[in-house]
C-alpha positions as CSV (number, residue, x, y, z in Angstrom):
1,X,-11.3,15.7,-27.0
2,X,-13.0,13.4,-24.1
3,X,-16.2,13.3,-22.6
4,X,-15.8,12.9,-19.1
5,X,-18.9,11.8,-17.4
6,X,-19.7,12.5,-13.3
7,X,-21.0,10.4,-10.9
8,X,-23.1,12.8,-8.1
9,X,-21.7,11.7,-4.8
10,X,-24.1,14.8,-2.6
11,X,-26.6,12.9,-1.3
12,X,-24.3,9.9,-0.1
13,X,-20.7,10.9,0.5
14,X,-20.8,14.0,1.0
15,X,-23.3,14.2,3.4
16,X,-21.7,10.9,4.9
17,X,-18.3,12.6,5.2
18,X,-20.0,15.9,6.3
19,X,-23.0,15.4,8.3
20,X,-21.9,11.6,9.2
21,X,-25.1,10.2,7.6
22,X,-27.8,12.3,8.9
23,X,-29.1,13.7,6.0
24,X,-33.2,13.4,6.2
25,X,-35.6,13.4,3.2
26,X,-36.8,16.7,3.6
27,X,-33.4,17.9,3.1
28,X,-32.9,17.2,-0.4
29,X,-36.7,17.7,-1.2
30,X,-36.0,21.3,-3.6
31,X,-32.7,19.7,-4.8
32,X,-34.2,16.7,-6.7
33,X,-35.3,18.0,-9.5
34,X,-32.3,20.2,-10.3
35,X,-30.0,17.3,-9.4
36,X,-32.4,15.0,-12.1
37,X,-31.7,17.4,-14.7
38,X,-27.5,18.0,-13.9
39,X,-26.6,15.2,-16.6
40,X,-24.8,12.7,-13.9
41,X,-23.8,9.3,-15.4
42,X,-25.0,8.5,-12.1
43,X,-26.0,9.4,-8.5
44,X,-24.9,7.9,-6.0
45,X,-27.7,7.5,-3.5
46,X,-27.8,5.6,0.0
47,X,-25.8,2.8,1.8
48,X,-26.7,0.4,4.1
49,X,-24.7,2.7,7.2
50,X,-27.4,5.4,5.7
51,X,-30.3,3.1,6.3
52,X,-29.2,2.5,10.1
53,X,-28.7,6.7,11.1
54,X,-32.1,7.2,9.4
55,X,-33.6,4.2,11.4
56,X,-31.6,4.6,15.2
57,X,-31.6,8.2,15.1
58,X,-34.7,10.1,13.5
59,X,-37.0,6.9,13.6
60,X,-37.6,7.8,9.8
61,X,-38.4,4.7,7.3
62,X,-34.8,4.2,5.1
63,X,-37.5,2.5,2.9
64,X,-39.8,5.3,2.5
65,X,-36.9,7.8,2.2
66,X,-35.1,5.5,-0.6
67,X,-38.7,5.8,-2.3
68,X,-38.6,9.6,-2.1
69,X,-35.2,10.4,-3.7
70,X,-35.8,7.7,-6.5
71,X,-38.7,9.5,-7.4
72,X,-37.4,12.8,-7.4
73,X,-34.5,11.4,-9.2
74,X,-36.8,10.1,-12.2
75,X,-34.5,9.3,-14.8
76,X,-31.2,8.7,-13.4
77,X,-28.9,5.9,-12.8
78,X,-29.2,5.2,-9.1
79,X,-26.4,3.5,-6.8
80,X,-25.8,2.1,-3.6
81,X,-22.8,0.3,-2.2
82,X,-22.6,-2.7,-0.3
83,X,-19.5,-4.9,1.1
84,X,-19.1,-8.1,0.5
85,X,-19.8,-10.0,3.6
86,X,-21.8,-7.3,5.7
87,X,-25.0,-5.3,5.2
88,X,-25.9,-3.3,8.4
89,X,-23.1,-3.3,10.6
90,X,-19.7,-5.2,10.9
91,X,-21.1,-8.4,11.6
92,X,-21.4,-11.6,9.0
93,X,-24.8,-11.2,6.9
94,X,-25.6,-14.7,5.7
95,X,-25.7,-14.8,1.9
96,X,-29.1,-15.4,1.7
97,X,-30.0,-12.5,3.2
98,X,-27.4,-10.2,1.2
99,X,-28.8,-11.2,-1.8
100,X,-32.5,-10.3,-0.7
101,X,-31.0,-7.1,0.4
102,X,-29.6,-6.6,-3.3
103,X,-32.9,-7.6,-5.2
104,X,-34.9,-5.0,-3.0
105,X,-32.9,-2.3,-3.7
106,X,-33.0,-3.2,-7.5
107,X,-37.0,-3.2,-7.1
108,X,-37.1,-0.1,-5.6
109,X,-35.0,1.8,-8.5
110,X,-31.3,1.1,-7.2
111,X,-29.5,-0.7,-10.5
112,X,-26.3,0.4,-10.0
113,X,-24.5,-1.3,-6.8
114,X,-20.8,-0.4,-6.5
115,X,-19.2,-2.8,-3.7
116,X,-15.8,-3.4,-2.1
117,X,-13.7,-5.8,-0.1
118,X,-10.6,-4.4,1.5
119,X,-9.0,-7.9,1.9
120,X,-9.5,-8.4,-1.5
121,X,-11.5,-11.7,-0.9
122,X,-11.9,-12.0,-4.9
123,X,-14.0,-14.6,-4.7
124,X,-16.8,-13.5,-2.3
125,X,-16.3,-10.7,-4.2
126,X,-17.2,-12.4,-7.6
127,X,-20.7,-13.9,-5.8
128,X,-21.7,-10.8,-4.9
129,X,-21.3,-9.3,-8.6
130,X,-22.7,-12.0,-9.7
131,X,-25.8,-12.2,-7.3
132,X,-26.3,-8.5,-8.2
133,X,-26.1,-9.0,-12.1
134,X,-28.4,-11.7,-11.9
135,X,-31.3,-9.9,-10.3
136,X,-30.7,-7.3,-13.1
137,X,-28.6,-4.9,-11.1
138,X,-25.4,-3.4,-12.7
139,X,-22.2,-4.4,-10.3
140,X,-19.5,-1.7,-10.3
141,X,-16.3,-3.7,-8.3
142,X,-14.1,-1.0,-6.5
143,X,-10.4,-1.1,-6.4
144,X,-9.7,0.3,-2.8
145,X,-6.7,2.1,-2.8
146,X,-4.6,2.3,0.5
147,X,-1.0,3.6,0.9
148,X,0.5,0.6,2.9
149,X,3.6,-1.0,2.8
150,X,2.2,-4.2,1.1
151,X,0.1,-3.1,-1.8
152,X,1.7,-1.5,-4.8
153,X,0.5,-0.4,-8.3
154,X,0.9,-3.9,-10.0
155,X,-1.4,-5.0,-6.5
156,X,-3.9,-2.7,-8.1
157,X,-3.8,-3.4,-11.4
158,X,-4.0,-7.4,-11.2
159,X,-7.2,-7.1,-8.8
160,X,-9.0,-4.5,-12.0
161,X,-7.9,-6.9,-14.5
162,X,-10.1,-9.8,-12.4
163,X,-12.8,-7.7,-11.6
164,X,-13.2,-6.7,-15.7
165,X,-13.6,-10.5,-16.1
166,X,-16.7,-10.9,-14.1
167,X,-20.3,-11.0,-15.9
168,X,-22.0,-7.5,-16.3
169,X,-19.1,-5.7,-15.0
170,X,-19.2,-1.9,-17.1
171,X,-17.1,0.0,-15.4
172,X,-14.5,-0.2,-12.3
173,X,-14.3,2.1,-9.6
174,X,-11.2,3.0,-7.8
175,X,-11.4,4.8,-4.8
176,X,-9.5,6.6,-2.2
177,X,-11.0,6.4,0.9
178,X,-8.8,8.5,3.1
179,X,-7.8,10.8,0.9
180,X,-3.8,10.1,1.1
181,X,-3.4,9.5,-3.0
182,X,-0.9,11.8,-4.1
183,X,-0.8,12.7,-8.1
184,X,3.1,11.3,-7.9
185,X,1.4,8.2,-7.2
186,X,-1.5,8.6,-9.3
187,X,0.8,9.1,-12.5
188,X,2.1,5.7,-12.2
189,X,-1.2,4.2,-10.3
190,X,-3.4,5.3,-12.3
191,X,-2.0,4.7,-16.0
192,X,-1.0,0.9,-14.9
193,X,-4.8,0.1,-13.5
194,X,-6.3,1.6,-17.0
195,X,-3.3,-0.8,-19.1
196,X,-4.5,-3.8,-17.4
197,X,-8.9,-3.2,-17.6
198,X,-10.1,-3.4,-21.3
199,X,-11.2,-0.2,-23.2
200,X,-14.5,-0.5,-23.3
201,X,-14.7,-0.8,-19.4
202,X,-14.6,3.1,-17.9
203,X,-12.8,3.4,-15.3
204,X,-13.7,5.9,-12.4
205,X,-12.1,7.5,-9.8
206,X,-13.1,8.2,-6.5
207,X,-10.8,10.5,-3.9
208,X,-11.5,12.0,-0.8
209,X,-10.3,15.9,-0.5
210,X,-9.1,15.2,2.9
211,X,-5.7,16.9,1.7
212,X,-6.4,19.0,-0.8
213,X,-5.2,16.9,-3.6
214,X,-8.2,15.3,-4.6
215,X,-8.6,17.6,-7.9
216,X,-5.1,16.9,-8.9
217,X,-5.1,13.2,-8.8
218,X,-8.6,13.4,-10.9
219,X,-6.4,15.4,-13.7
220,X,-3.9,12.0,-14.0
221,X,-7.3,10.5,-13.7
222,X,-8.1,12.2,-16.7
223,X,-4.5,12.1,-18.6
224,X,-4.5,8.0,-17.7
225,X,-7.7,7.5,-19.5
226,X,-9.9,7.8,-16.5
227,X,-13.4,9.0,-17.7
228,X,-15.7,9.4,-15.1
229,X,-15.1,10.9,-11.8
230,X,-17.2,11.4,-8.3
231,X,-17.9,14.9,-7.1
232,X,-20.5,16.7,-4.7
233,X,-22.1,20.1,-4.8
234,X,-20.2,22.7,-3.4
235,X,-22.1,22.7,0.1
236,X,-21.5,19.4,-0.1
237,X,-18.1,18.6,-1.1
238,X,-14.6,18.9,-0.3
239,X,-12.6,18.8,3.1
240,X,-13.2,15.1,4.1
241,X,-15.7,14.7,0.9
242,X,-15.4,15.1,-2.6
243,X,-13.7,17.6,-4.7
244,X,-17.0,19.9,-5.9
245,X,-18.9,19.3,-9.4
246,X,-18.4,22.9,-9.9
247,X,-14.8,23.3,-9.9
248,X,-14.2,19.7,-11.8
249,X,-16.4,21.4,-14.2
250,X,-14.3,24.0,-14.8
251,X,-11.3,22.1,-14.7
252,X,-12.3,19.5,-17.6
253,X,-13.0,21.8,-19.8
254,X,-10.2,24.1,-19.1
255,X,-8.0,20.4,-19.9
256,X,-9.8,21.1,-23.7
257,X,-12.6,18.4,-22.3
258,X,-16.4,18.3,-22.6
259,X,-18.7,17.1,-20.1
260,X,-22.7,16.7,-20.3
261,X,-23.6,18.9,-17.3
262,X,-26.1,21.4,-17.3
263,X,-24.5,23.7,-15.3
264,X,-27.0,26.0,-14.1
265,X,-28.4,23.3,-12.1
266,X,-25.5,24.0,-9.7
267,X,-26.9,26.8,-8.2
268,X,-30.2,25.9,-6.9
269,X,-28.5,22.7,-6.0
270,X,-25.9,24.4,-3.6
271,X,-28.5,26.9,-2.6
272,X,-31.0,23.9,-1.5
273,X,-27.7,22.2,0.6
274,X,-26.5,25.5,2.0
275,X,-30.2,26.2,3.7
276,X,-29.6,21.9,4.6
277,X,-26.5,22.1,6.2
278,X,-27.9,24.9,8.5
279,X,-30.9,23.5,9.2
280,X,-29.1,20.0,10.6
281,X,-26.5,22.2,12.3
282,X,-23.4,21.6,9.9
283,X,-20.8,23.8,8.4
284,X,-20.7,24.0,4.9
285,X,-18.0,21.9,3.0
286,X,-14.8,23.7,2.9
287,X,-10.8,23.1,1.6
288,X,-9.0,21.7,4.7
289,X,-5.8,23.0,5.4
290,X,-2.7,20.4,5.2
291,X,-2.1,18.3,7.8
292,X,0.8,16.1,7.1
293,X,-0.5,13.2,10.1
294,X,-3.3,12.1,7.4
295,X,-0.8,10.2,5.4
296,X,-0.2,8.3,9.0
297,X,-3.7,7.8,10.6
298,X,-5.0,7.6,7.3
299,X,-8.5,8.1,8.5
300,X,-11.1,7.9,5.8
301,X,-13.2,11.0,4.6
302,X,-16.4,9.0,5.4
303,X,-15.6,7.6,8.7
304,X,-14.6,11.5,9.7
305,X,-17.8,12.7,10.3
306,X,-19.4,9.9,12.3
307,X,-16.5,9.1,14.6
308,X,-15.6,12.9,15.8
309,X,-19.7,12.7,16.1
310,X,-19.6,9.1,18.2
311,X,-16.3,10.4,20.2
312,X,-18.6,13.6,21.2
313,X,-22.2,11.5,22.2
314,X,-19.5,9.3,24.7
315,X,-17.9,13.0,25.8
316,X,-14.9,12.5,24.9
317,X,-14.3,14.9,22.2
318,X,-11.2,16.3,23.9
319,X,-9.3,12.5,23.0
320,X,-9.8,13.2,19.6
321,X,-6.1,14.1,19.5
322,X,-4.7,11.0,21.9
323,X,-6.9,9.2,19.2
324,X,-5.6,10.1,16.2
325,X,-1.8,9.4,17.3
326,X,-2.9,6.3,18.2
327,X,-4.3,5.4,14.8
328,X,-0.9,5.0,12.9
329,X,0.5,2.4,15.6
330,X,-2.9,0.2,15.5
331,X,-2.9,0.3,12.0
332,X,0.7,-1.4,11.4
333,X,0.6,-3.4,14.4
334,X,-2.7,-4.8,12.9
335,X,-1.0,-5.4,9.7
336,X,-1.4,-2.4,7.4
337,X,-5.2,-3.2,6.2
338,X,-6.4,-0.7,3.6
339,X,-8.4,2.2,5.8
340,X,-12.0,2.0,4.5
341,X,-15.3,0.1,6.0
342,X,-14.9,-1.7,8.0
343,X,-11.1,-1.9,8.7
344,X,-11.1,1.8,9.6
345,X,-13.1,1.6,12.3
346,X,-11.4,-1.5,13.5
347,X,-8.4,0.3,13.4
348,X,-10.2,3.6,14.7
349,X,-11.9,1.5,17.9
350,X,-9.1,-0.2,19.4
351,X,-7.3,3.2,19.3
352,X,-10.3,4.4,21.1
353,X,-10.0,1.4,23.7
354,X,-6.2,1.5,23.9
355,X,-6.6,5.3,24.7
356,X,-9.2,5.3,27.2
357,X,-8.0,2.3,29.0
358,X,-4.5,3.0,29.4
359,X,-3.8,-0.4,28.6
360,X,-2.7,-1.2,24.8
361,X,-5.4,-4.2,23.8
362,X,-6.0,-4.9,27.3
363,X,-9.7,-4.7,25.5
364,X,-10.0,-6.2,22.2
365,X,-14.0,-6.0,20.2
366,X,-15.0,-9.2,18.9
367,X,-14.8,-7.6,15.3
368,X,-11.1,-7.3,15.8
369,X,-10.7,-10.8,16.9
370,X,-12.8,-12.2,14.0
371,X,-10.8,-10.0,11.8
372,X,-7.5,-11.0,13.6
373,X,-8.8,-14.9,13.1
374,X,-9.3,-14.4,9.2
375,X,-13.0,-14.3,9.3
376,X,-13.0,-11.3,7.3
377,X,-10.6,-12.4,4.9
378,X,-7.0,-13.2,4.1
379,X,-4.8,-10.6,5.6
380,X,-2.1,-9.2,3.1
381,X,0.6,-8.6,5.9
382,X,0.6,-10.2,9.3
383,X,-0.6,-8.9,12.4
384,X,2.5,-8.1,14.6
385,X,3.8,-11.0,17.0
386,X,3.5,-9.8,20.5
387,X,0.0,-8.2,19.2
388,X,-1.7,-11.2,18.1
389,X,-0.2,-13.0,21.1
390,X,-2.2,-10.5,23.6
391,X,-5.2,-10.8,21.6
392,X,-5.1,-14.4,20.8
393,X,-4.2,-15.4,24.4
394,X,-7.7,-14.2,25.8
395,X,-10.3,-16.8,26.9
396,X,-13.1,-14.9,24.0
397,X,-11.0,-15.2,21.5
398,X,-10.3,-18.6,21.7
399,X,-14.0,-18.9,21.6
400,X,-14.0,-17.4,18.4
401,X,-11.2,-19.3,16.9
402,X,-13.8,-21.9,16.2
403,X,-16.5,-19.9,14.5
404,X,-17.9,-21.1,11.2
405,X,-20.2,-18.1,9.7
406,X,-23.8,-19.1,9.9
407,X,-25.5,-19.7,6.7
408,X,-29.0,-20.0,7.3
409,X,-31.1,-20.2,4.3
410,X,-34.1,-17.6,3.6
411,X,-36.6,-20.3,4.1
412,X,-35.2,-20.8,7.8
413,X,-35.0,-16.9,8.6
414,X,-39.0,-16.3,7.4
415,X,-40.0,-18.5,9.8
416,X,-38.6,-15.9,12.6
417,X,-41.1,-13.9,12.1
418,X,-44.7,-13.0,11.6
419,X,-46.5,-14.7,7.8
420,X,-47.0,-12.0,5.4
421,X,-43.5,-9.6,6.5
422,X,-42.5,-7.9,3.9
423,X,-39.3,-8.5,2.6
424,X,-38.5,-4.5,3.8
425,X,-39.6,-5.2,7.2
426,X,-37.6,-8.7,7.2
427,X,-34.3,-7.2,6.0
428,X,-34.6,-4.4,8.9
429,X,-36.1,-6.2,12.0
430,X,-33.2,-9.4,10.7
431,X,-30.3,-6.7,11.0
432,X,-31.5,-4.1,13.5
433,X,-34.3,-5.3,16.1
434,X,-38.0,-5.4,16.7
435,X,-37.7,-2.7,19.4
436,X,-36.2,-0.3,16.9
437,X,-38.7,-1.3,13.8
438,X,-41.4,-0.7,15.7
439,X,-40.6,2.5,17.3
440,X,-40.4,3.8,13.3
441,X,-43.2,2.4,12.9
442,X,-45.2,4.3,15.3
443,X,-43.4,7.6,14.6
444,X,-45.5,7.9,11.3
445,X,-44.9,8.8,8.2
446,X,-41.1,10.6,7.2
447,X,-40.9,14.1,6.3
448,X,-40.7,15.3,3.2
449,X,-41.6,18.9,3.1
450,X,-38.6,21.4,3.7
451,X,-41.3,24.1,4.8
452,X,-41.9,21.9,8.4
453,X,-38.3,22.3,9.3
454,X,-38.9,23.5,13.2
455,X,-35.4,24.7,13.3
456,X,-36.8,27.9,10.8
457,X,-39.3,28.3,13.3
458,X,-37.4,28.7,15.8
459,X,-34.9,31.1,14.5
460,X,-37.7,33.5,13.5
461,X,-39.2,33.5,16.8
462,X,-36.1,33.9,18.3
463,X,-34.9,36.2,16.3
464,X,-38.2,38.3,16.2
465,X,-38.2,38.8,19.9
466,X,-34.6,39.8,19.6
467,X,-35.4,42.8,17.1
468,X,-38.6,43.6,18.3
469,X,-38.4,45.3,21.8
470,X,-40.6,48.3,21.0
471,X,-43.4,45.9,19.6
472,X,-46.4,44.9,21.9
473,X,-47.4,42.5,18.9
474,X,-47.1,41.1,15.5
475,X,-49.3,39.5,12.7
476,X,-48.4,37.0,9.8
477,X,-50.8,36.7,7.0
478,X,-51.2,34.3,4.4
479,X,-54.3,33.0,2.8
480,X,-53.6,29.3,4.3
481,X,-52.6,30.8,7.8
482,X,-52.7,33.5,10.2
483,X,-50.5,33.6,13.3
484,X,-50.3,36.6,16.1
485,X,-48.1,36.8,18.9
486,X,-48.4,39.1,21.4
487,X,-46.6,40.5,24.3
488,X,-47.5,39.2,27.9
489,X,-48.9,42.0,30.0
């Protein structure tokens, strides 16, 4: 008999591949203290993408609402993830300011800091493990799996048995980021990444339920030695997240398993997300139906969310479908990169552009240049010939074909800004702007308290007047408030 152990994925992925990062504090406020007491090895519980929504779109502090869930989550092994070369957004963070953005997350309760390169840059990889272990973080290197034509299971297996080298390194997390793992390829996948990783390194897996399979590769997770896995309250999980805590439950100890869950946490959990989800407007999680393209767009569950959200703010929802037949051609011309942040949505934008204009790369983002130019990284496969001539042959990316990534030390970057910013406030004016800093700042405090949620309020007045035709008015009484409405003469 094993104890498998669970890493709670509901307040980052799953609301990332759900709600597409806009989960508020407020939201979780009822579910933190059932969440505390589950039993997770660990919960997984922002990102820096999570920090930007929270900032651009609500106005709410990422700080203060990283404060909030680490208190409710007294206890707990919290976790963040980071890539290697990039904090907020796809451009080049200096080092120096990557590693401030580690140590602050490690002072304000985040210890665990699971992060990934898609290239497979070992060694930047390595200084950011490092970096994180030496502020007194634990780094938990990912093995991103992709199904390409380049990388195979002995790929995998070589880049675990490096990671396992590197100083404070407890466990390795594999992941599968779109969601096109198949348990065929998981029996031999799987078994060959847990040969080469010593035994007292867990390993963990990490699959997207994009095609329903997610649950069945975590079973050859479980036969290959795997011994933790990542899973999401039901609200929460499943389709483009997670497979759900409550059904893994089941199925470990149906396998003759144990696990250290308390399981009736589960409810009040799903209970808290299922009010959530309606009050931001989602659907609940649900089994998606089969849908052979994913194996060939290979979009990830966590970019899902945010671009069908970012293709409907531009109104053009109805391309969604030119898009994703476009996806599949992008991503082998541009050299079959693994389909996770940020490649994905280099892969997902110029099938965007190439859609909209007509014209196949006749517009080209700087990111895919930089990328093109091996700023990002050695690419595994070339980019296709007449692709990289179209790109290459433009008078910007010549430009770029000279870039060096700026290195600026933290010394240099203080003296940008005011004496006495905080190292909070530097981090987010440095990578966002002034504009949008202060406009947070002036918005007040974040919300915490579920009871405020307007969108209640507005149901119940709407559906009051709705039910109430033969009513001229209507009291509500409590000893903290009284409110009256009445019908206009």
């Amino acid at each position: 008999m094993t104890t498998i152990e669970f890493v709670d994925q509901t307040l980052r992925d799953g609301q990332q591949s759900l709600w597409g990062m806009q989960m508020r504090a407020y939201q979780a406020a009822d579910a933190l203290p059932h969440l505390a007491r589950t039993g997770f090895r660990t919960v997984d519980l922002t990102g820096a993408g999570m920090f930007t929504v929270l900032l651009r779109h609500f106005r709410d502090d990422p700080w203060a609402s990283t404060d909030f869930l680490v208190k409710g989550l007294g206890g707990n092994e919290l976790r963040s993830g980071l890539r290697t070369i990039s904090v907020i957004g796809f451009a080049h963070t200096p080092e120096s300011i990557i590693d401030l953005w580690i140590a602050t997350l490690v002072k304000h309760g985040v210890t665990s800091l699971w992060m990934y390169d898609c290239l497979y840059d070992m060694p930047t990889m390595e200084r950011l493990a490092r970096a994180f272990h030496d502020v007194g973080g634990k780094p938990v290197p990912a093995v991103m799996y992709g199904l390409t034509g380049v990388h195979d299971d002995a790929f995998f297996a070589d880049r675990a048995r490096i990671m396992a080298t590197w100083p404070g390194v407890e466990s390795i997390y594999l992941e599968d980021a779109a969601g096109v793992l198949t348990p065929e390829r998981a029996a031999t996948l799987l078994p060959a990444v847990r040969a080469a990783v010593p035994l007292h390194i867990a390993l963990e897996l990490h699959c997207h339920n994009t095609t329903g399979l997610a649950q069945h590769n975590y079973i050859e997770g479980i036969k290959a030695g795997f011994t933790v896995f990542h899973t999401a309250s039901r609200p929460m999980a499943n389709g483009p997240s997670l497979p759900s805590t409550e059904g893994m439950a089941v199925i470990v100890e149906a396998m003759g398993h144990e696990h250290r869950l308390d399981v009736t946490q589960f409810e009040p959990v799903a209970e808290n997300f299922l009010w959530a989800a309606e009050d931001a407007g989602y659907a609940p999680g649900q089994m998606a139906e089969y849908d052979p393209r994913m194996y060939d767009h290979q979009l990830p569950g966590g970019m899902t969310g945010t671009f069908k959200a970012q293709l409907a703010q531009h109104d053009m929802a109805d391309r969604w479908e030119a898009v994703l037949s476009e996806l599949p051609r992008v991503r082998e011309e541009l050299g079959h990169p693994i389909m996770a942040t940020p490649f994905s949505q280099f892969v997902g934008t110029q099938a965007v552009l190439n859609v909209i204009t007509g014209q196949r790369y006749s517009l080209v983002p700087d990111e895919v240049l930089h990328y093109a130019l091996g700023h990002y990284g050695p690419l595994q496969r070339p980019i296709e010939a007449d692709v990289m001539d179209k790109m290459l042959g433009t008078p910007r990316a010549k430009e770029l074909a000279a870039w060096i990534r700026p290195q600026p030390s933290l010394e240099e970057i203080r003296k940008r800004f005011p004496r006495g910013t905080s190292d909070e406030d530097l981090l987010l004016r440095f990578m966002t702007s002034n504009e949008e800093v202060d406009a947070m700042k002036a918005a007040g405090p974040i919300r915490t308290d579920p009871r405020r949620s307007t969108n209640h309020i507005v149901r119940f007045v709407q559906e009051l007047v709705a039910e109430s035709r033969g009513l001229t008015s209507m009291s509500v009484t409590t000893d903290a408030l009284s409110v009256r409405l009445a019908r206009r003469p």
